[in-house]
C-alpha positions as CSV (number, residue, x, y, z in Angstrom):
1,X,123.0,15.8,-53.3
2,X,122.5,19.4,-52.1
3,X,118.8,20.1,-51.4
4,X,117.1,23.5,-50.9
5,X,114.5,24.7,-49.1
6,X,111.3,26.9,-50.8
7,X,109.5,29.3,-49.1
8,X,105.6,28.9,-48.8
9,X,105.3,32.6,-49.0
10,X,107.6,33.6,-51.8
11,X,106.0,37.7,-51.4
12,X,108.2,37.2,-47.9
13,X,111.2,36.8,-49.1
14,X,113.9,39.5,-50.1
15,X,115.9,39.4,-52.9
16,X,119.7,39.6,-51.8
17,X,121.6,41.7,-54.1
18,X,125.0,42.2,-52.6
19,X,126.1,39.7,-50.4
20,X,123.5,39.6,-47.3
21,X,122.2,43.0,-48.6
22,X,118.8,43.4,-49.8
23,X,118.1,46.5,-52.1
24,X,116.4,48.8,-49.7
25,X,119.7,48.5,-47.4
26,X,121.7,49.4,-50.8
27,X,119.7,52.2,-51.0
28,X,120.1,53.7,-47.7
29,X,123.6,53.1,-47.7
30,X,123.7,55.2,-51.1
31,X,122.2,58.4,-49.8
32,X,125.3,59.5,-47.7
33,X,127.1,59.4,-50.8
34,X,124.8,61.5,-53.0
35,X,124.4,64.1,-50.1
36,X,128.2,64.1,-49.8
37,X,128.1,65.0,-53.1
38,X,125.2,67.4,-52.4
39,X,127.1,69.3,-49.3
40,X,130.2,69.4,-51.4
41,X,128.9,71.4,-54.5
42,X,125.7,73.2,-53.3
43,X,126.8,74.6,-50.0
44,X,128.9,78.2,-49.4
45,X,132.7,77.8,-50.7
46,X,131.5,75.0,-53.0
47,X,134.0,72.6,-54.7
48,X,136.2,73.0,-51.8
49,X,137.2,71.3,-48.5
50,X,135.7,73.3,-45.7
51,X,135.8,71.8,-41.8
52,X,131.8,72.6,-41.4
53,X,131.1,70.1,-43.9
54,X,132.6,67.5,-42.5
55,X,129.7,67.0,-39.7
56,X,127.3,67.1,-41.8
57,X,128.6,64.3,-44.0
58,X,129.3,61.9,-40.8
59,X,125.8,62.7,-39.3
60,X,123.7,61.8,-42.4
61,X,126.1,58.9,-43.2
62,X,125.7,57.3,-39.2
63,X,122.4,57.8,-39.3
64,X,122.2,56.3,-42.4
65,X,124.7,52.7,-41.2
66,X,122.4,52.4,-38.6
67,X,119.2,52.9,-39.9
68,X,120.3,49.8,-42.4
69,X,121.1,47.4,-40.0
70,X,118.6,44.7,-39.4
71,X,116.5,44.3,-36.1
72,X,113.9,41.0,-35.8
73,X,113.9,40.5,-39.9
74,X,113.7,44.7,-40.4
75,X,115.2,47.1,-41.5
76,X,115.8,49.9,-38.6
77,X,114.1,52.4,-41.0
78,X,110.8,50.4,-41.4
79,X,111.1,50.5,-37.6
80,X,111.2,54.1,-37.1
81,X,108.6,55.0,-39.6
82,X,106.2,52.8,-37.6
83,X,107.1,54.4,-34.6
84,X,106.6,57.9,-36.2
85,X,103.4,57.4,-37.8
86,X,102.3,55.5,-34.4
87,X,103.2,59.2,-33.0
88,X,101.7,61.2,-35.8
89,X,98.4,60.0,-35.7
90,X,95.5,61.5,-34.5
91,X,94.6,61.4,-30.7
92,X,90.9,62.4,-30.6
93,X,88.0,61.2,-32.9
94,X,85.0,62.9,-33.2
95,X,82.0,61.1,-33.8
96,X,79.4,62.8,-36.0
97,X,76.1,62.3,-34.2
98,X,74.2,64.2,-37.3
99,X,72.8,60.7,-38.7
100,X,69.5,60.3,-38.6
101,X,69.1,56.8,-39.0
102,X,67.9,54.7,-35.9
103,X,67.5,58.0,-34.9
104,X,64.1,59.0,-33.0
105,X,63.2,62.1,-34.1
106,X,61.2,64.2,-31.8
107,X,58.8,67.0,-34.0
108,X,57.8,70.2,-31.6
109,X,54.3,70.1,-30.5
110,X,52.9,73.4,-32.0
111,X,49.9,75.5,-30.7
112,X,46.8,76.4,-32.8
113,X,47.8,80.0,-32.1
114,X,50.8,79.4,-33.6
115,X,49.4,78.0,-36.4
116,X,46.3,80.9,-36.7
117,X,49.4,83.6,-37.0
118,X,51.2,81.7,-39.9
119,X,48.3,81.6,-42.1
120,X,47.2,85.4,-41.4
121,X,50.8,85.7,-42.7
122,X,50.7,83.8,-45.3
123,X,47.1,85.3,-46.3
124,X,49.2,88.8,-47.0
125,X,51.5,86.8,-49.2
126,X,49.0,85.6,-51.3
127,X,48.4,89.2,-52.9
128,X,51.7,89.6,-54.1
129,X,51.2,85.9,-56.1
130,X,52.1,85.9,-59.5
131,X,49.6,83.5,-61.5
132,X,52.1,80.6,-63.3
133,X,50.5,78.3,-65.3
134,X,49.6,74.6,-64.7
135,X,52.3,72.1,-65.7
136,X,49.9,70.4,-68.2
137,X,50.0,73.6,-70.5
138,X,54.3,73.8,-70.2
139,X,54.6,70.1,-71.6
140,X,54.2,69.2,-75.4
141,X,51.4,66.5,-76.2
142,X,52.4,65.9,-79.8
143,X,54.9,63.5,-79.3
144,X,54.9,59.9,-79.6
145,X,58.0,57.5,-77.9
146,X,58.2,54.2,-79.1
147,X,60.8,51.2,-78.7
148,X,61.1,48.1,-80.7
149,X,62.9,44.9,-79.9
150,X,63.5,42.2,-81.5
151,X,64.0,38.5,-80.1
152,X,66.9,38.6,-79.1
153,X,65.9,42.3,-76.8
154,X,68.2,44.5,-78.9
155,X,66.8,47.5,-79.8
156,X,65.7,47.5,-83.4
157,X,63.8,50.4,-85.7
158,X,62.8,47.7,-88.4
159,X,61.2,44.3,-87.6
């Protein structure tokens, strides 16, 4: 009787579509065809055989064979984008020391003279004052707010 073997970690596992190939190799092997396709219609002289094209086409499909193949359980792709965005990231980190917690803060000492010259100042200010009135007059004081709850503490108007 032929037994087989489950995986612990099913999430691990690729799906094989094609033989050994899994469906991000399919795709990768796919995109030299579309941009054969691409080079062949879009590009000067298009719908015809031209000898410039033909570089093209075997770069993009090489680097496309080789970037399928399979290193250590990878694809060579998944490889190279963790190389790039090892390269692309950022070198220097700046730390913002603007926090002030567990920060002493140290307040300037100021001098009485200091102090003498700011209220003289402020005494010149106090001409050009425009009376406002006190906050007690702006609010309304006919007005009554009220909340009723039953048992249960849902808001009710009628008990």
């Amino acid at each position: 009787m032929k037994s087989t073997i489950v995986p612990a970690q099913i999430t691990t596992v690729e799906d094989k579509i094609a033989g050994s190939l899994s469906l991000g190799q399919i795709i990768i092997l796919l995109i030299p065809v579309m941009w054969t396709g691409i080079v062949y219609v879009v590009f000067p002289s298009s719908l015809e055989f031209t000898l410039y094209k033909v570089p093209l086409i075997i770069l993009v499909s090489v680097m496309c064979i080789l970037s399928s193949i399979r290193l250590k359980g990878k694809l060579v792709a998944t490889w190279f984008g963790i190389v790039l965005h090892y390269y692309l990231r950022p070198r220097y980190y700046v730390a913002d020391k603007n926090e002030v917690y567990l920060r002493d803060i140290v307040y300037p000492k100021i001098s009485p003279a200091k102090i003498s010259t700011k209220l003289k100042s402020s005494e010149k200010s106090q001409n050009a004052k425009v009376s406002i009135p006190a906050y007690e007059e702006l609010l309304p004081t006919n007005f009554a707010l009220n909340f009723k709850f039953d048992k249960k503490g849902i808001y009710a108007e009628k008990i």
